[in-house]
PANUBA-737898 format. One record per residue (C-alpha): x, y, z. Coordinates in steps of 0.1 Angstrom, whole numbers, padded with zeros to 4 digits, always signed. Example, Ala and Ser with C-alpha at 12.3 -4.5 7.8 and 13.67 -1.06 7.14 Angstrom:
BEGIN
+0123-0045+0078 +0137-0011+0071 
REM end
This chain:
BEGIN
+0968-0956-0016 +0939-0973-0039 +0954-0989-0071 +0944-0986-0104 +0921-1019-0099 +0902-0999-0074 +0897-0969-0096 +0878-0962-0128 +0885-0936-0157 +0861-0904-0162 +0851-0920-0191 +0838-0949-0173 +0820-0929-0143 +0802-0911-0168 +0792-0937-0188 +0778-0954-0152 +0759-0919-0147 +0746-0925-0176 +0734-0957-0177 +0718-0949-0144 +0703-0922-0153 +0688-0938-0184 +0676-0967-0165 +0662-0951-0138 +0647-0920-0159 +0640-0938-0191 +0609-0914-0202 +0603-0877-0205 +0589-0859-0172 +0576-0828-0164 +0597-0802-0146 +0590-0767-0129 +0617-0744-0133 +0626-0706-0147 +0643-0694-0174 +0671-0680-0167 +0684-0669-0201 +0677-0680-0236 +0701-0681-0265 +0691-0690-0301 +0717-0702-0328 +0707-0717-0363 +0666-0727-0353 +0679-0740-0319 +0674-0728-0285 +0698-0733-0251 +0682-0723-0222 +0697-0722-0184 +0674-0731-0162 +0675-0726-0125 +0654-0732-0091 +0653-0705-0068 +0644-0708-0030 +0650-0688+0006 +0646-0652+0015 +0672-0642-0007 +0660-0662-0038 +0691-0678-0037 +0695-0702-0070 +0689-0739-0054 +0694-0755-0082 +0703-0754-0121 +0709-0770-0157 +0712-0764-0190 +0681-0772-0216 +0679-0774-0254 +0649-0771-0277 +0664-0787-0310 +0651-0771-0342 +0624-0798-0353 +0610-0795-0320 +0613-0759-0319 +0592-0757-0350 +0566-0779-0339 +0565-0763-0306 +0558-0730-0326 +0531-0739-0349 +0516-0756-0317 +0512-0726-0293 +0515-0698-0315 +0524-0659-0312 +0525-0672-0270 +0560-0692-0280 +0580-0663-0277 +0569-0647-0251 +0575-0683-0232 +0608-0685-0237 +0617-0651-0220 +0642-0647-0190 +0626-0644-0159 +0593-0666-0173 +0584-0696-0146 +0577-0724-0172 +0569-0761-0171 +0585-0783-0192 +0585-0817-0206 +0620-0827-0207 +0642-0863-0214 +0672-0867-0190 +0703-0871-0217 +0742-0874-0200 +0770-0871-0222 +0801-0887-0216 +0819-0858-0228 +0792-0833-0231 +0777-0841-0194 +0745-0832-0180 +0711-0816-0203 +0679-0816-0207 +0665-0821-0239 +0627-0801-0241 +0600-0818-0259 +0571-0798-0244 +0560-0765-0228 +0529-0762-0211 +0512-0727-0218 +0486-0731-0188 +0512-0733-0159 +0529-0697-0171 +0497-0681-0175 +0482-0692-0142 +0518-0681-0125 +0515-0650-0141 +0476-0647-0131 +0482-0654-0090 +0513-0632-0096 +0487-0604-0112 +0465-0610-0078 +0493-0607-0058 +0503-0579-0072 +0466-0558-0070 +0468-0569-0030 +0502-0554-0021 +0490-0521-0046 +0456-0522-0020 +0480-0527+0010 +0499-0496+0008 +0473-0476-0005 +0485-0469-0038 +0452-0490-0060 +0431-0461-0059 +0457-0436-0058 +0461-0421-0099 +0418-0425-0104 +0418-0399-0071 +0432-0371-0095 +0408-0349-0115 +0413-0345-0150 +0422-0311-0160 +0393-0292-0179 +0410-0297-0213 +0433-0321-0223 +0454-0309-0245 +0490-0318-0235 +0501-0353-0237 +0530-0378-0227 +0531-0414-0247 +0544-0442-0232 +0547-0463-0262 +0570-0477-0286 +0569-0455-0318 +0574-0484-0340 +0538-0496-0328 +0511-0498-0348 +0487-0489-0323 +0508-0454-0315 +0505-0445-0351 +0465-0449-0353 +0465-0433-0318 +0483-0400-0333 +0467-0404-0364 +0433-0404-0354 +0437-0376-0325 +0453-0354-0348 +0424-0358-0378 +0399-0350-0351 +0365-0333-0370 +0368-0306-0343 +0400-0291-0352 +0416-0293-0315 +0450-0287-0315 +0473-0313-0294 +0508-0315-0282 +0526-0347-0275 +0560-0356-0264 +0566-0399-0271 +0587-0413-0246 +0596-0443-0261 +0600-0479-0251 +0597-0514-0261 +0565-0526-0250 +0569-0562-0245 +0602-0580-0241 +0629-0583-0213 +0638-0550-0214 +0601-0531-0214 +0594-0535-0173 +0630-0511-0169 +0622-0489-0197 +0588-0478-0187 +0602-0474-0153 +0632-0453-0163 +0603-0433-0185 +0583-0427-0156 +0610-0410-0136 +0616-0382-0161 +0580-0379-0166 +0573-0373-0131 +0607-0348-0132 +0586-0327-0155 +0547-0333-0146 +0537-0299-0146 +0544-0298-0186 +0512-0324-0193 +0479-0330-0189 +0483-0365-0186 +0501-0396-0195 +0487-0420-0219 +0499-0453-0221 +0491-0472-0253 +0504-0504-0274 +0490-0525-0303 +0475-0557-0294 +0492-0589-0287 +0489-0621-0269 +0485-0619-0228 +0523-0633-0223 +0533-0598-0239 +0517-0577-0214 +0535-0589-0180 +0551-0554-0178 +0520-0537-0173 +0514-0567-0144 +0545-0555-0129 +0545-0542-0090 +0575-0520-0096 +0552-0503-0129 +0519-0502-0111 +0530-0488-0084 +0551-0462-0102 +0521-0447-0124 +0496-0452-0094 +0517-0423-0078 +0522-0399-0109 +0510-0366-0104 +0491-0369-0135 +0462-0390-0144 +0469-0417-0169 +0449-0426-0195 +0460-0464-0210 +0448-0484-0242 +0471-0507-0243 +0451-0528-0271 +0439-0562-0252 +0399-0569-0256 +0398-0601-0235 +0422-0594-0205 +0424-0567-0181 +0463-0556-0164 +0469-0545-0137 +0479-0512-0148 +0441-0514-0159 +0431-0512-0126 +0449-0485-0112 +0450-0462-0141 +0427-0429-0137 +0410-0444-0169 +0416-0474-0186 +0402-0477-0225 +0406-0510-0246 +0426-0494-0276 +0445-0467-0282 +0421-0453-0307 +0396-0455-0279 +0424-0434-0258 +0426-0409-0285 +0384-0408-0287 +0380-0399-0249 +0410-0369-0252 +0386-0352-0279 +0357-0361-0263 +0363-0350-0232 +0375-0315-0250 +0346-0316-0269 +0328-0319-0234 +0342-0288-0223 +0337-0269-0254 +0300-0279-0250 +0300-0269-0217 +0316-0233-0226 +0289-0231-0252 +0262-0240-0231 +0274-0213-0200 +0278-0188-0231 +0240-0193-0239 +0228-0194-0208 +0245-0159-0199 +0230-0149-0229 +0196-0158-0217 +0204-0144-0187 +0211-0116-0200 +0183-0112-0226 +0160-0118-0196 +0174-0091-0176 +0168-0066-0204 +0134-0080-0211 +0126-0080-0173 +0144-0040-0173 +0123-0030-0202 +0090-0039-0191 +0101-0023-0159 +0109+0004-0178 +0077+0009-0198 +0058+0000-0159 +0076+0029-0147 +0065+0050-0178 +0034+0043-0178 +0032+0050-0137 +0050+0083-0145 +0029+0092-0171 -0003+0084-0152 +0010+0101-0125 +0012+0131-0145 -0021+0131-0160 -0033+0125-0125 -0009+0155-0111 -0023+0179-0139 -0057+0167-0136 -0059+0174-0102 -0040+0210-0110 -0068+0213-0134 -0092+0213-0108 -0076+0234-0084 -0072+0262-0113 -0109+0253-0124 -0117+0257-0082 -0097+0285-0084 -0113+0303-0113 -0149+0299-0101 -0137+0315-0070 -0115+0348-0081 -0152+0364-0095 -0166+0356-0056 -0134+0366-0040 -0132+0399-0064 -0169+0411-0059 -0164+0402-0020 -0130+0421-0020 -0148+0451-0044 -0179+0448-0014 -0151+0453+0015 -0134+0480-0003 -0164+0501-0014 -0175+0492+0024 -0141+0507+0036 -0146+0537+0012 -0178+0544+0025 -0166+0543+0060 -0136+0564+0048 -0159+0588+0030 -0176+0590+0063 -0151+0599+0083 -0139+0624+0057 -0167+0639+0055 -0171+0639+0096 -0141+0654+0098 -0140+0683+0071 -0138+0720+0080 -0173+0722+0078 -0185+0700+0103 -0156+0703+0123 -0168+0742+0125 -0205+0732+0134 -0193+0709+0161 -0180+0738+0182 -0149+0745+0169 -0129+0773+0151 -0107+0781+0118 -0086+0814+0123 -0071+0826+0088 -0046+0853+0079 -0040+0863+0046 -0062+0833+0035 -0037+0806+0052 -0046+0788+0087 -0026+0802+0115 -0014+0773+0135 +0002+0788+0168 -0005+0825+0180 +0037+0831+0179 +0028+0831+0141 +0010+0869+0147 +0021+0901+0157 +0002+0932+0164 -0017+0950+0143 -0024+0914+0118 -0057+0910+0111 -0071+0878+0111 -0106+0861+0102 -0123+0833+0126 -0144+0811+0110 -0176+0796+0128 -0196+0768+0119 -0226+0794+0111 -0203+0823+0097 -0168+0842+0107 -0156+0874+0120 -0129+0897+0116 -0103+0909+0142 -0072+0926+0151 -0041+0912+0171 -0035+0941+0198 -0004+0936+0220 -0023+0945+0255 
REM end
């Protein structure tokens, strides 16, 4: 067994790793790595930091960092409102770190730098990454495919109700000069952080659970650097609005840089007041529209009637020349008529004093008189005609009549 002349203390070892380690890393370098969580006690800041590698993302490799509280300060008045959102779990950061060992205290890395540009370009060929995979399985275009309903009217908020930019949103769509009405349920979340990506994602669901209640979903925040809005870059979000059964509408308050959730929203606006502008003017759209049809069936309708009345008065002016033509034309058949009844009645008086003649004619052929001078004979008894000999019995007498006189007799029974 090796002796304690072949052996060295723990105190010694580390004091060799150290000295190594100081000679052999004696100035600051720069290091990829990710957060993997972030504590902050009395101005200074202990990050773990890990490597991760393989199909799995298995952790390859990992240490413990520390900003100390000078530094941190510096660090902040350097880069800003971005220095937070740096130092988040989950952000893949580049750092500029001195290698210390502790004899007692052991490995750390001791921060003196973070490079803003390496973060945002991660996050940028993330963002690209992300728009491809949306494109891949068809969900990019997906939300803008929807039509908006004809009014807009009911509303879900996806914001935090703390935010600024949800208070002028509500604010200014409820002040509207129009007087439209509008009902809106806030689901709320924190809008930037470690915890935003899995609050708007447990939102989501129980919007979708009740779509049929809104008209849309707008999604709005206030501003902000471009660190804060990696929750609207993320696949898991993107992909869960693109297939919402409603359209949604998003202002979530960044001028220079577009999100993802920009590009697959049915309607993407640079601030939630510019949301709240396009809700009343696309009601106001509508109205117009109303208006517009109301007027035009009133034209319509005015035209008809116009069109009806001059038909009208074309028919009654046809039926009343009609008339004056009917009676006109009566007129001159009654005129015809008139000049004709004196011709017809002195033709008719002609015929019927022609016909009198001829009857007086024939009367006067056939009275007793001539009758008698033609030949023939009147026998009389008693001064009436005797029409059949069984009408006279013996001893009558009777008077023939001649043409030229009459003679007297006796009925004998021989």
């Amino acid at each position: 067994m090796p002796g304690s002349a072949t052996s060295c203390s723990l105190f010694d070892l580390n004091e060799h790793v150290r000295r190594v380690l100081a000679l052999n890393l004696p100035d600051a370098l720069w290091v990829r790595a990710e957060i993997a969580q972030v504590n902050e006690s009395r101005g200074h800041y202990y990050l773990s930091l890990v490597e991760k590698g393989g199909e799995k993302e298995e952790i390859l490799a990992q240490a413990e960092a520390v900003i100390w509280q000078q530094t941190a300060r510096q660090l902040h008045s350097q880069l800003g409102s971005i220095w937070r959102d740096l130092l988040r779990a989950g952000m893949e950061v580049l750092l500029k770190v001195r290698v210390e060992f502790h004899e007692r205290y052991g490995f750390k890395l001791l921060i003196q730098d973070i490079d803003p540009a390496y973060t945002l370009g991660k996050l940028e060929l993330e963002r690209r990454n992300t728009i491809q995979r949306l494109k891949e399985v068809g969900f990019f275009d997906l939300n803008r495919s929807l039509q908006l309903p004809l009014v807009l009217q009911r509303v879900a908020v996806i914001s935090s109700p703390k935010a600024a930019g949800f208070q002028d949103f509500w604010k200014h769509l409820q002040g509207n000069r129009y007087g439209y009405g509008f009902s809106m349920v806030l689901f709320p979340v924190a809008v930037q952080g470690e915890q935003a990506e899995q609050e708007v994602l447990n939102q989501l669901k129980k919007i979708q659970a009740k779509h049929q209640q809104f008209d849309c979903l707008v999604v709005i925040r206030g501003g902000g650097a471009r660190l804060d809005l990696t929750a609207f870059d993320s696949y898991a979000v993107c992909a869960q609005m693109a297939r919402l059964s409603i359209p949604v509408l998003c202002g979530i308050g960044h001028d220079t840089d577009e999100t993802v959730l920009d590009l697959v929203a049915h309607t993407a606006l640079k601030t939630p007041t510019a949301v709240a502008d396009f809700l009343i003017g696309h009601n106001l759209h509508f109205e117009t529209t109303l208006v517009q049809l109301q007027l035009s069936i009133r034209d319509s309708l005015w035209k008809s009637l116009e069109t009806a009345n001059l038909s009208l008065e074309y028919l009654a002016q046809q039926c009343d020349l009609a008339i004056r033509q009917k009676i006109r034309s009566e007129y001159q058949v009654l005129n015809h008529q008139e000049t004709l009844i004196p011709v017809l009645f002195r033709q008719r008086l002609r015929e019927s004093a022609l016909k009198l003649q001829g009857q007086e004619s024939l009367l006067e052929m056939l009275s007793v008189e001539n009758t008698l001078k033609r030949g023939f004979t009147l026998t009389t008894k008693d001064g009436k005609i005797v029409r059949a000999g069984a009408a006279l019995k013996p001893g009558d007498r009777i008077t023939t009549h001649f043409g030229d006189g009459e003679a007297v007799s006796e009925v004998r029974d021989d």
